[in-house]
GUTORVO-88223 format. One record per residue: residue in one letter; x, y, z of N, C-alpha, C in turn. Coordinates in steps of 0.2 Angstrom, whole numbers, padded with zeros to 4 digits, always signed. Example, Ala and Ser with C-alpha at 12.3 -4.5 7.8 and 13.67 -1.06 7.14 Angstrom:
2
a+0066-0028+0039+0062-0022+0039+0066-0016+0039;s+0064-0011+0035+0068-0005+0036+0064+0000+0039;
***
This chain:
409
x-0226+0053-0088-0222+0055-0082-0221+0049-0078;x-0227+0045-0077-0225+0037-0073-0221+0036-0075;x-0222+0033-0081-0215+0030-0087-0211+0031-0087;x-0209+0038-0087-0201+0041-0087-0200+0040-0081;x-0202+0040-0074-0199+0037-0070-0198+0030-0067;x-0201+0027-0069-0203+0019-0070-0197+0015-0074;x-0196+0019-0079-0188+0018-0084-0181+0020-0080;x-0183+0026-0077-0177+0029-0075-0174+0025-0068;x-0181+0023-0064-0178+0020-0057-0178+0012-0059;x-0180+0009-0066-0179+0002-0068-0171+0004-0070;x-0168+0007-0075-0160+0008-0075-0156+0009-0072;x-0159+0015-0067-0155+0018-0063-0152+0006-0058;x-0157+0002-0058-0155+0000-0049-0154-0008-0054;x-0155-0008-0064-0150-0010-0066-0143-0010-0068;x-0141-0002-0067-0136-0001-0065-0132-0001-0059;x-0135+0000-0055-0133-0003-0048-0132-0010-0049;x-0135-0014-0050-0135-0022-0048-0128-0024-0055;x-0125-0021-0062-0121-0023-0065-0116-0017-0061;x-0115-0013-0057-0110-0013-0054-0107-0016-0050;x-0112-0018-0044-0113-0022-0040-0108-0029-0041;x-0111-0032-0046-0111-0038-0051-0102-0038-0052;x-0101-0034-0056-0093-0031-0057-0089-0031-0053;x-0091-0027-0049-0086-0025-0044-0084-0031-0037;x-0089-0037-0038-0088-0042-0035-0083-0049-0037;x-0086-0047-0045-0083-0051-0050-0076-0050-0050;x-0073-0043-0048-0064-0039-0050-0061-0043-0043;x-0066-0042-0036-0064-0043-0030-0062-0052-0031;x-0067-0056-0035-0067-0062-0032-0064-0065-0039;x-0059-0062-0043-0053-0061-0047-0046-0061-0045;x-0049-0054-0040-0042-0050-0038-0037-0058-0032;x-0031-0056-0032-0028-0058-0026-0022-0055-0024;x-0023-0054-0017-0018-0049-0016-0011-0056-0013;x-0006-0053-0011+0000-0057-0010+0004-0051-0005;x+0005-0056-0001+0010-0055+0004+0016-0058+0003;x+0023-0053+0002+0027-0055+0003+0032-0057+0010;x+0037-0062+0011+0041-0062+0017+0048-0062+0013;x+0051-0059+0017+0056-0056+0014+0063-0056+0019;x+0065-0067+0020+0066-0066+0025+0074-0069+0024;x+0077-0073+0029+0082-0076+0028+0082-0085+0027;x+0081-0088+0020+0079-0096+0022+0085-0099+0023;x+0090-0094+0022+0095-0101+0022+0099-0101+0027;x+0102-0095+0031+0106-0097+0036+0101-0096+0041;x+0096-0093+0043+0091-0092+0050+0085-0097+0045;x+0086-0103+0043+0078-0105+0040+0074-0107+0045;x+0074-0107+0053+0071-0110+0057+0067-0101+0057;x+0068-0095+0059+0064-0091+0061+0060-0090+0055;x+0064-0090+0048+0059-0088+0042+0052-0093+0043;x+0052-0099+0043+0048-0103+0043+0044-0102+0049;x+0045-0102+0052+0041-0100+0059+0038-0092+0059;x+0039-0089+0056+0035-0082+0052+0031-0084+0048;x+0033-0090+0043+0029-0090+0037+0022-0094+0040;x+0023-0098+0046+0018-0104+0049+0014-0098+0050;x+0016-0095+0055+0011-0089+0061+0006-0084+0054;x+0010-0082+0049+0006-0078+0044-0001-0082+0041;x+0002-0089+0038-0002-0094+0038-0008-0093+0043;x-0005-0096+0048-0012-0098+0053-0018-0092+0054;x-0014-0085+0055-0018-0081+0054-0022-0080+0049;x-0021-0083+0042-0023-0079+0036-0029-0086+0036;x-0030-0092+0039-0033-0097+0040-0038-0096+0043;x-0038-0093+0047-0043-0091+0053-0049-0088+0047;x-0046-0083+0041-0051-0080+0039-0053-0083+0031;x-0051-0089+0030-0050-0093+0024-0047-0090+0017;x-0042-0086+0020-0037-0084+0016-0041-0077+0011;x-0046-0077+0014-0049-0071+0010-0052-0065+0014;x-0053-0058+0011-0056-0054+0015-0059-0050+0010;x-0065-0047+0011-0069-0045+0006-0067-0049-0001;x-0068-0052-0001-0069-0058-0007-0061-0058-0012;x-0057-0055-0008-0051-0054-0011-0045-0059-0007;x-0042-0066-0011-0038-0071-0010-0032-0066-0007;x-0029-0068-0002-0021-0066+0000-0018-0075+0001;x-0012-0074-0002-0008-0080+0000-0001-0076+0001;x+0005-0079+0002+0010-0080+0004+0015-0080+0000;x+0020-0075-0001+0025-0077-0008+0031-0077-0002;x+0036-0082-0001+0045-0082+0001+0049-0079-0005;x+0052-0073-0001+0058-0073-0006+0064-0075+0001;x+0070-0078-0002+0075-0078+0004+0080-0072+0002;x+0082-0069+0006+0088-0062+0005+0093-0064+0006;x+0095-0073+0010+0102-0073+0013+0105-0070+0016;x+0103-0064+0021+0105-0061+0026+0109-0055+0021;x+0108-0053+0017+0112-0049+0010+0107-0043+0011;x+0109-0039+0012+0105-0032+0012+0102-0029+0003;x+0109-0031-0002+0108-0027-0006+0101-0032-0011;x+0100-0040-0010+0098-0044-0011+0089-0043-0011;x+0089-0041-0002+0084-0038+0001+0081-0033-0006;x+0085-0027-0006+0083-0023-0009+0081-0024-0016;x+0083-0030-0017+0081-0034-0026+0075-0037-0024;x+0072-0039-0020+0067-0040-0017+0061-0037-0015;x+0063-0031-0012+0057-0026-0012+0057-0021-0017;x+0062-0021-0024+0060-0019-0031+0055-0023-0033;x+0057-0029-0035+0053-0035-0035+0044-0033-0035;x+0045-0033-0027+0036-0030-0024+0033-0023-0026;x+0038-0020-0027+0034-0013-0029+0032-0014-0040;x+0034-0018-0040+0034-0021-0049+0027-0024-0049;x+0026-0030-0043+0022-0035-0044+0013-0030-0040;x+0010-0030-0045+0002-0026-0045-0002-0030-0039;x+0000-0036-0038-0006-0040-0034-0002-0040-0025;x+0005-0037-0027+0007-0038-0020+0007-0034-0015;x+0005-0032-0008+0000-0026-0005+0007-0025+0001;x+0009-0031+0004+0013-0030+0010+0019-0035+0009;x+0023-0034+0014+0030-0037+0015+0032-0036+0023;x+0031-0045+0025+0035-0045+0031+0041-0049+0029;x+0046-0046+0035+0052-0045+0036+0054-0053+0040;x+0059-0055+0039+0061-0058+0045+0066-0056+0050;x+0073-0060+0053+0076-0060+0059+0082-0055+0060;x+0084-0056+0053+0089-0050+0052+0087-0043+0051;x+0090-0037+0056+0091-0031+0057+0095-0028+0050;x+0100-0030+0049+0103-0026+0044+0100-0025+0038;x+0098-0027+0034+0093-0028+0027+0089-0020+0028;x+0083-0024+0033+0080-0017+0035+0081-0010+0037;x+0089-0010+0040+0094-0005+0042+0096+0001+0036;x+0098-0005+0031+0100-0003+0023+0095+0000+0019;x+0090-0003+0020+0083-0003+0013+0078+0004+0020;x+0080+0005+0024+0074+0010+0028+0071+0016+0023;x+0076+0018+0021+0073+0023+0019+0071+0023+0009;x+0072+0017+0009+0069+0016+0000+0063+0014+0001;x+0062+0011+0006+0055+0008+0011+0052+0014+0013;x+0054+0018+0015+0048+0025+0017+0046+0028+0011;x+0051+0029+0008+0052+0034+0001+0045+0031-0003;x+0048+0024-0003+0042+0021-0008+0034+0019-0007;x+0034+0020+0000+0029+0018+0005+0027+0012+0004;x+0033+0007+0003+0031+0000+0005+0029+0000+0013;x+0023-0006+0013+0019-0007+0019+0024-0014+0022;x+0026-0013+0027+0031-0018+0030+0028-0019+0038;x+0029-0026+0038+0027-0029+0046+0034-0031+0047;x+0037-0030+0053+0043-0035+0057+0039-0037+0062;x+0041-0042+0063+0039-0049+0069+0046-0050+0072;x+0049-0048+0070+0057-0052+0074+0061-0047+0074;x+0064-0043+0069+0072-0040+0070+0072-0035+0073;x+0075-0033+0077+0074-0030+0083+0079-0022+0084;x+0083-0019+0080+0087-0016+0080+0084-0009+0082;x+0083-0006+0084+0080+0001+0088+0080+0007+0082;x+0083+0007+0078+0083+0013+0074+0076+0012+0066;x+0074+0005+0066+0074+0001+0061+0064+0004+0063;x+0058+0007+0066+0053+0010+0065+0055+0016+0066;x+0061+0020+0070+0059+0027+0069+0061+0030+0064;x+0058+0035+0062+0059+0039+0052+0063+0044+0053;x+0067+0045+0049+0071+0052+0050+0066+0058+0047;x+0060+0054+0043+0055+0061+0041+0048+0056+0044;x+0043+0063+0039+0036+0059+0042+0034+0053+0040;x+0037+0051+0035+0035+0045+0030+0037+0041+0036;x+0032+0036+0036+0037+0030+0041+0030+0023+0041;x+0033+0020+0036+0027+0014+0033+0030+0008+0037;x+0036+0005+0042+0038+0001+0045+0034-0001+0054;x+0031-0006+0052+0024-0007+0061+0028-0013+0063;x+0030-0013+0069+0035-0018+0073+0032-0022+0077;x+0031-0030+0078+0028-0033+0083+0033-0037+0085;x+0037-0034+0090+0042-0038+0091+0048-0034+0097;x+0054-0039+0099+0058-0034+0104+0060-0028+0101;x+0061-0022+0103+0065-0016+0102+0067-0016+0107;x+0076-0014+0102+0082-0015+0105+0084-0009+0108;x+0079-0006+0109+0078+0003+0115+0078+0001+0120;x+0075-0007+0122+0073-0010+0127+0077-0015+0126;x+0078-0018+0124+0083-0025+0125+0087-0023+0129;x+0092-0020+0128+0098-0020+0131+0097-0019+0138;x+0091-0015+0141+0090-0013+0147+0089-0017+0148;x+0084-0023+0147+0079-0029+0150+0085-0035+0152;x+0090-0036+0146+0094-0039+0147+0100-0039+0154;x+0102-0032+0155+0106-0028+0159+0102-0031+0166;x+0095-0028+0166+0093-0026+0173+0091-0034+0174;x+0090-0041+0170+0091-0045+0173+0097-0049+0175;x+0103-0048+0171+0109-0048+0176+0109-0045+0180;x+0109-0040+0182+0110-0035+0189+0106-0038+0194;x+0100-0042+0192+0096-0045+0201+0098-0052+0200;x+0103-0055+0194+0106-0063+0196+0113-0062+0198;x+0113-0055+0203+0120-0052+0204+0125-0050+0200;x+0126-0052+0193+0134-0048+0191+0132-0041+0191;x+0140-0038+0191+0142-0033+0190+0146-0031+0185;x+0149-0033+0183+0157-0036+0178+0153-0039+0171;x+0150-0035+0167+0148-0038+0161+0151-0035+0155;x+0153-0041+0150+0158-0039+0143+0153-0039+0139;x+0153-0035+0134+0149-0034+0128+0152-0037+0123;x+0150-0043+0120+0151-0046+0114+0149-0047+0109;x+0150-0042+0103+0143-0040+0099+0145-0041+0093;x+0140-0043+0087+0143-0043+0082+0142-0036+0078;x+0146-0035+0071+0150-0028+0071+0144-0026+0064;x+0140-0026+0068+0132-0024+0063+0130-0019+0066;x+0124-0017+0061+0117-0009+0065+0117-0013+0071;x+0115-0019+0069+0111-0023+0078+0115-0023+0081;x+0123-0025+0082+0126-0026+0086+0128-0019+0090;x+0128-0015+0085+0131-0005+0088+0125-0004+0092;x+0118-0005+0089+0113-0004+0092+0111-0006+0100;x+0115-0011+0101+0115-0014+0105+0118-0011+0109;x+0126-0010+0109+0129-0006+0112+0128-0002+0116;x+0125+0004+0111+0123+0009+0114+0119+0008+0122;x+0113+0005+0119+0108+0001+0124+0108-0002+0131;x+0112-0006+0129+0117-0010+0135+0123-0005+0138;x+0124+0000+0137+0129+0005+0140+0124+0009+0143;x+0121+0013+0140+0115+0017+0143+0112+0013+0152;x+0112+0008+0148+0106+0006+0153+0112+0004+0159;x+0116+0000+0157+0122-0002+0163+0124+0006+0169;x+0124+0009+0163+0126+0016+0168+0121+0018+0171;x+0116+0018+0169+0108+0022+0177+0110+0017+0180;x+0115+0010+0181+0115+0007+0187+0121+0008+0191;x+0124+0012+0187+0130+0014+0189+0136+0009+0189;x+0135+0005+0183+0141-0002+0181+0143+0003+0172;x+0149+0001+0172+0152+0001+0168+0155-0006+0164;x+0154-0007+0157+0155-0015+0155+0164-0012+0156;x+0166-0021+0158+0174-0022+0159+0177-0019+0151;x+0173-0022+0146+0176-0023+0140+0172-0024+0135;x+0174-0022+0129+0170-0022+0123+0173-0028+0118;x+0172-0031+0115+0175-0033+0110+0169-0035+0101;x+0173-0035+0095+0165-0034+0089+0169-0041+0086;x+0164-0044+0083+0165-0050+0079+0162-0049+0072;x+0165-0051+0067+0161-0052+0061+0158-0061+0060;x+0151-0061+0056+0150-0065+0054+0154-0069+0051;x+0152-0076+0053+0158-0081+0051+0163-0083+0053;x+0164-0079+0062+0168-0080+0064+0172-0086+0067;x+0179-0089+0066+0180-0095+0068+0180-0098+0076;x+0182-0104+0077+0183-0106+0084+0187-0104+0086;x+0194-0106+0083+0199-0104+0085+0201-0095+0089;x+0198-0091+0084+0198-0083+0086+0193-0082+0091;x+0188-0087+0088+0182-0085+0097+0187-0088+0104;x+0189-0092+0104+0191-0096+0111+0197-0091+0111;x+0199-0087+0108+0205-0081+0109+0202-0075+0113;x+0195-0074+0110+0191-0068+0111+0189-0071+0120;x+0187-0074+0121+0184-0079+0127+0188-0079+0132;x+0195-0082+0131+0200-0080+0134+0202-0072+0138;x+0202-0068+0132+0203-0063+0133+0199-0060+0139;x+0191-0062+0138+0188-0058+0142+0186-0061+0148;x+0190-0069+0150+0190-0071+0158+0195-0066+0160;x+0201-0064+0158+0209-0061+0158+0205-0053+0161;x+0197-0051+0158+0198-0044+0160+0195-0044+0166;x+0193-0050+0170+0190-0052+0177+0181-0049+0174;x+0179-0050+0171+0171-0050+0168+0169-0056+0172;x+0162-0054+0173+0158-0062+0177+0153-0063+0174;x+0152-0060+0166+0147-0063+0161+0148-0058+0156;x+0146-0062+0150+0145-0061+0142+0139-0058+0142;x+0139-0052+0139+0131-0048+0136+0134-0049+0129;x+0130-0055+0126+0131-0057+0118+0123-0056+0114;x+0128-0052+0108+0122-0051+0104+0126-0054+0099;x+0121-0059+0093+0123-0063+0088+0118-0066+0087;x+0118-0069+0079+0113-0075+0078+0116-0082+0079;x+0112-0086+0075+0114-0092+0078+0121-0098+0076;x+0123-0096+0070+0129-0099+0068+0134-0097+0071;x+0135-0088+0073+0142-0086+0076+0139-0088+0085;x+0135-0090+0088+0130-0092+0093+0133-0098+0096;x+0133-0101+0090+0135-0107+0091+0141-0109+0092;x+0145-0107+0087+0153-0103+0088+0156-0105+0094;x+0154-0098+0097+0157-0096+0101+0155-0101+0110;x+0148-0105+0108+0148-0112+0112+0153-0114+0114;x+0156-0118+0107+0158-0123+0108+0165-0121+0109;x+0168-0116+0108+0173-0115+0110+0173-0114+0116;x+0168-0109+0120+0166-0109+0128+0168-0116+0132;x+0165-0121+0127+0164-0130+0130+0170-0134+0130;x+0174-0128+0125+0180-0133+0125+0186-0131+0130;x+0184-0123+0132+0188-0118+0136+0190-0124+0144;x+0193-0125+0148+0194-0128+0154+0187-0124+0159;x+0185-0126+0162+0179-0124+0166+0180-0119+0170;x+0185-0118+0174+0186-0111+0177+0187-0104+0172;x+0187-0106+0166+0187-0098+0162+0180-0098+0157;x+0178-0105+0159+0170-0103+0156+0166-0096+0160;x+0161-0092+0157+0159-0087+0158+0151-0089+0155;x+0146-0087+0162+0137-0086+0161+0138-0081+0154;x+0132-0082+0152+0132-0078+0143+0123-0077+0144;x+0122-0070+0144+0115-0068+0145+0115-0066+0137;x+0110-0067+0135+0113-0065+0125+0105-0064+0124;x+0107-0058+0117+0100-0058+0113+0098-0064+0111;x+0090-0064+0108+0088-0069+0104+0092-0073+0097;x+0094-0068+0094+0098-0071+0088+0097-0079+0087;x+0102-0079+0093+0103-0085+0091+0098-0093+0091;x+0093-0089+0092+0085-0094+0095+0081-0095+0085;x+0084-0094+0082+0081-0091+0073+0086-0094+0068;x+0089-0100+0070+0092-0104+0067+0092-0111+0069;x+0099-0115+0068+0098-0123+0070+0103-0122+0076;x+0103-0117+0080+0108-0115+0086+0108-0125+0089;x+0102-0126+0090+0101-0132+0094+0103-0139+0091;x+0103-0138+0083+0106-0145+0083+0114-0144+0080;x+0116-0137+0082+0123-0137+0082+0127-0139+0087;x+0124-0138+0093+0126-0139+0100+0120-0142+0104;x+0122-0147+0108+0120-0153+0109+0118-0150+0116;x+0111-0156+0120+0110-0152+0125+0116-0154+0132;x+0120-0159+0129+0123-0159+0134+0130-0155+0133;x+0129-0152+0126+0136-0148+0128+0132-0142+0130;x+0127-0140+0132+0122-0133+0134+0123-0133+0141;x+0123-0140+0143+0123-0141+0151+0129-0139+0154;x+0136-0139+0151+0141-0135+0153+0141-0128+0153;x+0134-0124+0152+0137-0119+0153+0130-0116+0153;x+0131-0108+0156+0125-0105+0157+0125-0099+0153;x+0118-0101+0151+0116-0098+0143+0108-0097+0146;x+0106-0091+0144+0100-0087+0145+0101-0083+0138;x+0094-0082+0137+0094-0075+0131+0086-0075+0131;x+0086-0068+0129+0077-0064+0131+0075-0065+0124;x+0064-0067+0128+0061-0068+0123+0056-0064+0126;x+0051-0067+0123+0044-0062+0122+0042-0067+0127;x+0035-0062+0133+0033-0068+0136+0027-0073+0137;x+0027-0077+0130+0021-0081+0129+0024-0087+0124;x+0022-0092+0127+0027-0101+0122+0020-0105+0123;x+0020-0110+0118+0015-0113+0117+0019-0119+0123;x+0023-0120+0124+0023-0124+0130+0021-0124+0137;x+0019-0115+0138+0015-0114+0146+0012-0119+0147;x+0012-0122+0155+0006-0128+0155+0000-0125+0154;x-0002-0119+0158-0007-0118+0158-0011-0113+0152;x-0010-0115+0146-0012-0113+0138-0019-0114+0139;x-0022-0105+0137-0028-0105+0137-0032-0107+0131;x-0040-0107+0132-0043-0112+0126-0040-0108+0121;x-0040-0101+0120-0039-0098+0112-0031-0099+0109;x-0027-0102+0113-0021-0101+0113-0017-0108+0108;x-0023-0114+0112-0023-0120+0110-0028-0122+0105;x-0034-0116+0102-0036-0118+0096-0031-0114+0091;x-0026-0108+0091-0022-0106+0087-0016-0113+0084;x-0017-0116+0091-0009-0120+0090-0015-0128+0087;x-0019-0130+0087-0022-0135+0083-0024-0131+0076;x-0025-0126+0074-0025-0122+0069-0020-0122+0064;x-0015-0123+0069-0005-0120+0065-0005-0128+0061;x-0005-0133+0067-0005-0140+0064-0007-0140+0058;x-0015-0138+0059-0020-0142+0053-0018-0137+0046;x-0015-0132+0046-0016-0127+0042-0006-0127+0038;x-0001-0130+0041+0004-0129+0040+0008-0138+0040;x+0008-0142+0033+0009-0148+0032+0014-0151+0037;x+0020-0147+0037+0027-0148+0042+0025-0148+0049;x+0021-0146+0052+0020-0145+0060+0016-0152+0061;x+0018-0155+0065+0012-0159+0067+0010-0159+0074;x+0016-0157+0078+0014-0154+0088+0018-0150+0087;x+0016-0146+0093+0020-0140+0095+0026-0140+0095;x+0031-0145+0096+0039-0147+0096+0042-0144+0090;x+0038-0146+0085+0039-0142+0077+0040-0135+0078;x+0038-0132+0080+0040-0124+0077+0045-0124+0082;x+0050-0122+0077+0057-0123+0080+0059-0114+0082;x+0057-0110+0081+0057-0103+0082+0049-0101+0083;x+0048-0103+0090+0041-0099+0090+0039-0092+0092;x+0048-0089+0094+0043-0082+0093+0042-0080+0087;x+0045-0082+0082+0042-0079+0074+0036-0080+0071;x+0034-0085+0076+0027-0088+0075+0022-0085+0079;x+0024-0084+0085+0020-0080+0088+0018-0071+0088;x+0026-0071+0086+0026-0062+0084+0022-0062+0075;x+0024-0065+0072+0020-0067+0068+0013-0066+0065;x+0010-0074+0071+0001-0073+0069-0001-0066+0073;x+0002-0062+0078-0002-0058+0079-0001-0053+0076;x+0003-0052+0071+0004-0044+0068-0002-0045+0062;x-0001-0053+0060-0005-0055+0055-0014-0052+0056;x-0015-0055+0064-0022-0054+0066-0024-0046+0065;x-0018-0041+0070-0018-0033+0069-0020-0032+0062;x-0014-0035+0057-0017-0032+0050-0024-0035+0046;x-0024-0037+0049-0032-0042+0046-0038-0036+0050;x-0036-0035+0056-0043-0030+0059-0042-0024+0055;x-0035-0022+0055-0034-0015+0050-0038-0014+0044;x-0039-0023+0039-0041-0020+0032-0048-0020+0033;x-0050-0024+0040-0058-0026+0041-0062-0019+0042;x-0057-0014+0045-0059-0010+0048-0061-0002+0041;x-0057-0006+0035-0057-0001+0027-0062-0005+0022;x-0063-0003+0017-0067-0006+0011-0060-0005+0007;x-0058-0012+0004-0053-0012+0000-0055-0011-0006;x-0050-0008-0013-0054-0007-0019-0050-0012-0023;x-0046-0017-0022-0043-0017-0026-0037-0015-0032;x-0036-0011-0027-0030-0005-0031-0025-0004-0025;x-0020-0008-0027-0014-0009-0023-0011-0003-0018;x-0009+0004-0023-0008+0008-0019-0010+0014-0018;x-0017+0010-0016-0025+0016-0014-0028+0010-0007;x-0025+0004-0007-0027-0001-0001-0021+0000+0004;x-0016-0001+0001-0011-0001+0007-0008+0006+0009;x-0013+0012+0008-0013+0018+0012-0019+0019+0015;x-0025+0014+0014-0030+0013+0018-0026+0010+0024;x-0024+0003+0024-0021-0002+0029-0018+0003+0033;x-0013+0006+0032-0008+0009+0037-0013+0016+0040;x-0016+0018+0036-0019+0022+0041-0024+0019+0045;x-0027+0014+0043-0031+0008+0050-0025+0006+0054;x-0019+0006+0054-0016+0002+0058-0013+0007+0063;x-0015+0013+0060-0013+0020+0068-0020+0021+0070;x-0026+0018+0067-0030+0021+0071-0036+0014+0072;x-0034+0010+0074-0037+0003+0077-0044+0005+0078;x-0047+0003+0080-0053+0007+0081-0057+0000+0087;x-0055-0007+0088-0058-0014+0091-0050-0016+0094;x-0051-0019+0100-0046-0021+0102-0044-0030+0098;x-0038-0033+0098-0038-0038+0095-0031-0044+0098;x-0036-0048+0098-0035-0054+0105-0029-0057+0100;x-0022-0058+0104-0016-0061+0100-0014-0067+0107;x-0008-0070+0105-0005-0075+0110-0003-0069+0115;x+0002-0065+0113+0006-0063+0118+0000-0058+0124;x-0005-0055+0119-0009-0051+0124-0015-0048+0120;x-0020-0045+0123-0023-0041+0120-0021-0035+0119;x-0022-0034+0112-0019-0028+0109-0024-0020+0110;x-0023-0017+0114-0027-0010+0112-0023-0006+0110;x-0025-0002+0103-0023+0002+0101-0014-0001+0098;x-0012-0004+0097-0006-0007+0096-0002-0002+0092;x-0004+0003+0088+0000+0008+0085-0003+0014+0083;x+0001+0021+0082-0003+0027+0083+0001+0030+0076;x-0002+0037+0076+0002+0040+0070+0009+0042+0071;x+0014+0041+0068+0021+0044+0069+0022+0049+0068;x+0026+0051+0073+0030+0060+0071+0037+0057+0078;x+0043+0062+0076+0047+0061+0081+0046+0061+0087;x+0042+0065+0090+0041+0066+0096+0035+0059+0098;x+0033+0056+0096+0029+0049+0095+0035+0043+0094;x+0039+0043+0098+0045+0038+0096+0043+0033+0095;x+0037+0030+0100+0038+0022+0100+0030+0022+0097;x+0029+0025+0092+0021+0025+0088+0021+0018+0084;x+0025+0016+0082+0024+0010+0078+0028+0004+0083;x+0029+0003+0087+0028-0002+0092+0022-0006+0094;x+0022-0012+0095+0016-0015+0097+0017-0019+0103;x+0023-0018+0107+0027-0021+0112+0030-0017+0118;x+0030-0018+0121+0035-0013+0126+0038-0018+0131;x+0043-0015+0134+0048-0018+0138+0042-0025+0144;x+0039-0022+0146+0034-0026+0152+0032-0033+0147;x+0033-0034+0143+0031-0040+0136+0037-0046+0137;x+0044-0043+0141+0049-0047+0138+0048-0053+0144;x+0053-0058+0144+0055-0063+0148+0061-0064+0147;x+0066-0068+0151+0071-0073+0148+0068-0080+0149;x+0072-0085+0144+0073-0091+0143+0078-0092+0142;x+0078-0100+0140+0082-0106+0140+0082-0109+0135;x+0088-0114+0134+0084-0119+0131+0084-0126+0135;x+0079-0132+0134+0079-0138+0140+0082-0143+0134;x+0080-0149+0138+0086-0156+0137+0081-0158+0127;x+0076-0154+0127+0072-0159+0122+0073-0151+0117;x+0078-0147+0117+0081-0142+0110+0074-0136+0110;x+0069-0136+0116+0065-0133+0117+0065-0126+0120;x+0063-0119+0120+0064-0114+0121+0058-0115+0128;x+0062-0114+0135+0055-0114+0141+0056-0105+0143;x+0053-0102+0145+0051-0096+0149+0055-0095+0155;x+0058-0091+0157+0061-0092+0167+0055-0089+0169;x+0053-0083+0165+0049-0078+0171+0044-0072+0167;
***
């Protein structure tokens, strides 16, 4: 009877240890992959500035988590929705690949929403902002946003014109989800103030000089005393230089979304042709520039250095909200998998993740803020459950004489 249990609990905790053994073996085999899925060629300043911040986060925990390697895979979509969508085929194919952040463009994500719930791809945005783009027309809703919502943009944007005195704002939008989204937003919020925009006008991508300085024109002509411009940085810049070349009395202040901050806006337009004109556009409110950068803020940004070849000082990240919206979504997801036992089974872990990522359980120290509770479970009446931001987050900025992004407020 000794014997037979003497044998049984000798098997039995051999078996346990070639479990053990195995199961360690698959882990420190497996590797999961993050895809970004972003725009490299005409916004390649915000993609890489994502790609940095992902980096730096996944550094901090030497690119591993329970013994399972994650790295980094770039695809570029070129701003091409359909593209995109070849893309995130692509990720539901590949066994090793667990998640997908997004980059700066709205439309992509606008198009692919619902092949993305359907298929419960696990998606992080850090950047695109378009307001419809977390909430789900059903319960499925696998999209987590660490970045502005344009439920709030337009408002934040309005009511900081409204205390720099104008009254008389044109809406300049481009003819996209983001730009309509906008509209709506910036209309909304202009009326609880009891302003009405002078005028509307919608631009497409790739719009020339010649028809912006028409469009510009026009809207000194409707007596407007500033621009509410939504766009990125190509049609951004555009519509500059035409501004710089317009005679000065029909130059017009330009309160603008970020867009245009996620490109080479800066070395399309020089800082002295910037200084002709007055240009603000809202950001998030944390820059590695603050003088007053706390320790953890400056061992992130000695981390970004050492961790990412291209950077060598802070001047390098040439889009740092992408990098800062970024490492903290990165950090969020990192507590969320700490918070599970991963098995190594792609889509058995990334339905663990997401449900760690509505039910946090540790707060988690980012640039922008301490996160508590950063997301909840969705349903409609939860509109802003997959938000990690709210309006009290935003600022406006600038740009200075050195192509650098500073904070106003």
């Amino acid at each position: 009877m000794f014997f037979s249990k003497y044998v049984f609990a000798s098997l039995y905790f051999s078996c346990l240890i070639l479990l053990t053994t195995y199961t360690a073996e698959v882990h420190a085999q497996q590797k999961y992959t993050i895809y970004l899925d972003a725009d490299f060629s005409g916004a390649k300043a915000s993609s890489l500035a994502i790609q940095q911040g992902i980096n730096t986060a996944l550094a901090e925990v030497d690119y591993q988590l329970q013994g399972i390697n994650f790295d980094v895979i770039t695809k570029d979509h070129r701003a091409n929705s359909l593209r995109s969508r070849r893309n995130l085929e692509d990720f539901l194919l590949d066994k090793q690949a667990l998640m997908v952040f997004s980059g700066l463009h709205s439309p992509p994500l606008l198009a692919n929403k619902d092949f993305i719930n359907e298929n419960k791809i696990l998606l992080l945005d850090p950047w695109a902002a378009a307001g419809p783009i977390t909430r789900s027309s059903s319960a499925q809703n696998w999209i987590f946003r660490l970045s502005i919502d344009d439920s709030n943009a337009g408002s934040f944007i309005s009511k900081k014109a409204i205390e720099q005195g104008f009254r008389k704002p044109y809406l300049l939008l481009e003819d996209t989800g983001w730009g309509r989204s906008n509209e709506k937003t910036m209309t909304q919020a202009l009326k609880e103030a009891s302003i009405t925009p002078v005028g509307l006008s919608w631009f497409n991508w790739g719009t020339g000089k010649n028809h912006a300085k028409v469009l510009l024109r026009d809207i000194k002509a409707s007596g407007a005393d500033v621009i509410f411009f939504v766009g990125n940085s190509a049609e951004g810049a555009t519509f500059t230089h035409a501004m710089v070349e317009l005679p000065q009395n029909i130059r017009l202040p330009i309160r603008s979304h970020w867009g245009i901050t996620g490109g080479d806006f800066t070395e399309k337009v020089s800082a002295s042709q910037r200084e002709k004109i007055d240009l603000q556009f809202i950001q998030t409110n944390f820059s590695f520039l603050n003088e007053d950068l706390s320790m953890f803020a400056k061992n992130v940004l000695a981390l970004a250095i050492k961790s990412n070849k291209e950077l060598k000082h802070k001047g390098d990240i040439k889009a740092q909200t992408g990098f800062i919206h970024a490492y903290d979504l990165t950090k969020i997801v990192i507590s969320a998998i700490k918070q599970v036992k991963l098995t190594g089974d792609k889509d058995k872990d990334k339905i663990l993740i997401h449900h760690a990522l509505e039910h946090l359980a540790k707060p988690v120290l980012g640039l922008l803020k301490n996160y508590q509770r950063p997301f909840s479970p969705y349903n409609k009446q939860q509109f802003n459950a997959h938000e990690a931001l709210t309006i009290d987050d935003y600022s406006m900025g600038k740009f200075n004489h050195k192509d650098e992004i500073v904070l106003l407020n």
